[in-house]
C-alpha positions in Angstrom: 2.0 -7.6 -7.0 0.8 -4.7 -6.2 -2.3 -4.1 -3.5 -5.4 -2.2 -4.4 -6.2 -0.4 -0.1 -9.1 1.7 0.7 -7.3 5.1 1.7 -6.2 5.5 5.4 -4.7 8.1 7.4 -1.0 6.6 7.4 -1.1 6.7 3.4 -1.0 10.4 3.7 3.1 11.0 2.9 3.6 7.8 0.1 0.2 9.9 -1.4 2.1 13.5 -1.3 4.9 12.0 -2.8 3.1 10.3 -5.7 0.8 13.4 -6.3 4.1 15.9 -6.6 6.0 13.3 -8.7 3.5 12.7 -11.2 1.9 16.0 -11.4 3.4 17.0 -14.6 2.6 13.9 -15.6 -1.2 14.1 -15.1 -1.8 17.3 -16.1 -0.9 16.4 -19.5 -4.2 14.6 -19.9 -6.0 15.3 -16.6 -6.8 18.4 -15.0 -4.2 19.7 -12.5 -5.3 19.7 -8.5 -3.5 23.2 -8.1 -1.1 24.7 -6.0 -3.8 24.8 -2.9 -4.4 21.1 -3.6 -0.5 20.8 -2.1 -0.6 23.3 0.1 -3.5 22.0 2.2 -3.0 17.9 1.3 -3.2 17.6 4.9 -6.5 19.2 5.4 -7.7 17.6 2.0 -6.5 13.8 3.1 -8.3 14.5 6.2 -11.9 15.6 4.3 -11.7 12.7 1.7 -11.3 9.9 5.2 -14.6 12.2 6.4 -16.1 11.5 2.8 -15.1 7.8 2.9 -16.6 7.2 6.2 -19.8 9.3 5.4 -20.5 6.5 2.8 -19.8 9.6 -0.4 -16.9 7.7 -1.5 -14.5 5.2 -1.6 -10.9 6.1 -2.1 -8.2 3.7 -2.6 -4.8 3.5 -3.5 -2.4 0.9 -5.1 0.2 0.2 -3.2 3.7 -1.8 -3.7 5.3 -4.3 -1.7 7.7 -0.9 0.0 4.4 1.0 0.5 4.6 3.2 -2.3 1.7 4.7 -4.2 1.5 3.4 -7.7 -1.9 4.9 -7.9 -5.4 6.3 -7.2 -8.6 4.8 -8.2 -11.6 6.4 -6.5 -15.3 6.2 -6.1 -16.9 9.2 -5.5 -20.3 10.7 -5.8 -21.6 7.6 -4.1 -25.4 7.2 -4.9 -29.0 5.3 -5.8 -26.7 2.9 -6.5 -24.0 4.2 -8.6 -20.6 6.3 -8.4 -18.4 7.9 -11.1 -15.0 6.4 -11.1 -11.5 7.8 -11.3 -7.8 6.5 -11.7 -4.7 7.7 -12.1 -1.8 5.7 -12.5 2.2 6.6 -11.3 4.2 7.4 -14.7 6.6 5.4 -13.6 3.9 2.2 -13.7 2.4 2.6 -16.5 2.5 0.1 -18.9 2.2 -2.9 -17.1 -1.9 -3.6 -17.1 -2.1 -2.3 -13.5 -4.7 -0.1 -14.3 -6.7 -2.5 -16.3 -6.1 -5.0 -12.9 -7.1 -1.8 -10.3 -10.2 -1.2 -12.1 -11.7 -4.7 -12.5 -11.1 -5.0 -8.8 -12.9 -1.9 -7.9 -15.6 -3.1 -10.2 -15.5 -5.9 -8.3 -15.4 -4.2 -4.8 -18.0 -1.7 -6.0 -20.7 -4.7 -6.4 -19.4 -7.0 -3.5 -18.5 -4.7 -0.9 -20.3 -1.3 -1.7 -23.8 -2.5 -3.6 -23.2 -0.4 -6.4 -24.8 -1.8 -9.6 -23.4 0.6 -12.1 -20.3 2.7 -12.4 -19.5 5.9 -14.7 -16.6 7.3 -16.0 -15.2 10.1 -18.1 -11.6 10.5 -20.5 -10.2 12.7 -22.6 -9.8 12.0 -26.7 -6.0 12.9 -26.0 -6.2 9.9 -23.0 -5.9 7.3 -25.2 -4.7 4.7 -22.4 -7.2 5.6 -20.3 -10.3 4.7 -23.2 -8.5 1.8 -23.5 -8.7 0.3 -20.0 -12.1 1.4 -19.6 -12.7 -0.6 -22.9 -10.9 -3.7 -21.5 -12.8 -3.8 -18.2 -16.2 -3.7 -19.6 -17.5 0.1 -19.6 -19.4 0.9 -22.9 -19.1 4.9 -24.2 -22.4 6.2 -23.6 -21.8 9.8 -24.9 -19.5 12.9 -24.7 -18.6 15.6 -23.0 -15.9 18.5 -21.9 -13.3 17.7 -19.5 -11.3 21.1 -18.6 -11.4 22.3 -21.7 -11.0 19.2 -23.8 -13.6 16.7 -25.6 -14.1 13.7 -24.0 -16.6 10.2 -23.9 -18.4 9.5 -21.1 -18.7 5.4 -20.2 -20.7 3.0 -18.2 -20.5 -0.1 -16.8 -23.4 -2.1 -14.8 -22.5 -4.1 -12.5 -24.2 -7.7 -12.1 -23.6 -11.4 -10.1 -20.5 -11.8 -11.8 -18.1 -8.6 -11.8 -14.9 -10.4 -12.0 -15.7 -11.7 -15.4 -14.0 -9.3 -18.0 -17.2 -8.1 -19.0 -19.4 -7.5 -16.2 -21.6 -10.3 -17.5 -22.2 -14.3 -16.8 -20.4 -16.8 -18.3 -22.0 -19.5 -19.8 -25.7 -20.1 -21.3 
């Protein structure tokens, strides 16, 4: 099974790799990092560590049993409480609920290990998927916006005592 890890400097070239592979990919309902993105993912792997240790985000990857990126889900704009969430899953991957897993666990790391008590998130209309885990793990649509271009909802999700439950709410009376 595949291993949610907060981003470190060794997962730098497995990163590369799944950000060149999948780039067509993710451009078709996401917007493109750009060429400089590439060109400096050195420099760029190196700033997001700084931004992860300055407490402005959490970035993680999911990670197979060879060490190969399956996918991204971040926590950035870190603050009062709350971040905005991100994901991106490998094309080759998809399909197999490990985005729907990855998220309820950084719902679940966001209120255990961060203190974050609510979470936001954005998709597309055309990222159908991506409603749809957001749906599963408990995020309500709260409104809509523009994403590059393109109409999308924006979603919530507070986080509470018990984030592994489906929800984000206590079971029982």
């Amino acid at each position: 099974m595949p291993e949610l890890q907060l981003l470190r400097p060794d997962h730098a070239p497995a990163l590369l790799v799944f950000e060149r592979e999948n780039r067509a990919y993710f451009a078709a309902s996401i917007p493109d990092r750009g060429d400089a993105f590439f060109a400096r993912f050195d420099e760029v792997h190196r700033a997001r560590l700084a931004e992860q240790a300055a407490g402005i985000c959490y970035f993680h990857v999911l990670v197979d049993a060879a060490g190969e990126v399956l996918g991204r889900i971040n926590l950035v704009d870190v603050a009062d409480g709350s971040a905005d969430l991100g994901y991106r899953i490998a094309e080759r991957a998809t399909g197999r609920g490990l985005a729907t897993s990855a998220v309820r666990e950084i719902c679940r790391l966001a209120a255990t290990d961060y203190g974050l008590t609510a979470l936001r998130a954005a998709a597309s209309l055309r990222n159908a998927a991506s409603r749809a885990v957001l749906t599963r793990t408990g995020f309500t649509v709260t409104g809509e916006t523009v994403l590059s271009g393109r109409p999308a909802l924006t979603y919530l999700r507070t986080l509470d005592a018990a984030p592994d439950h489906p929800t984000g709410r206590p079971v029982g009376p």
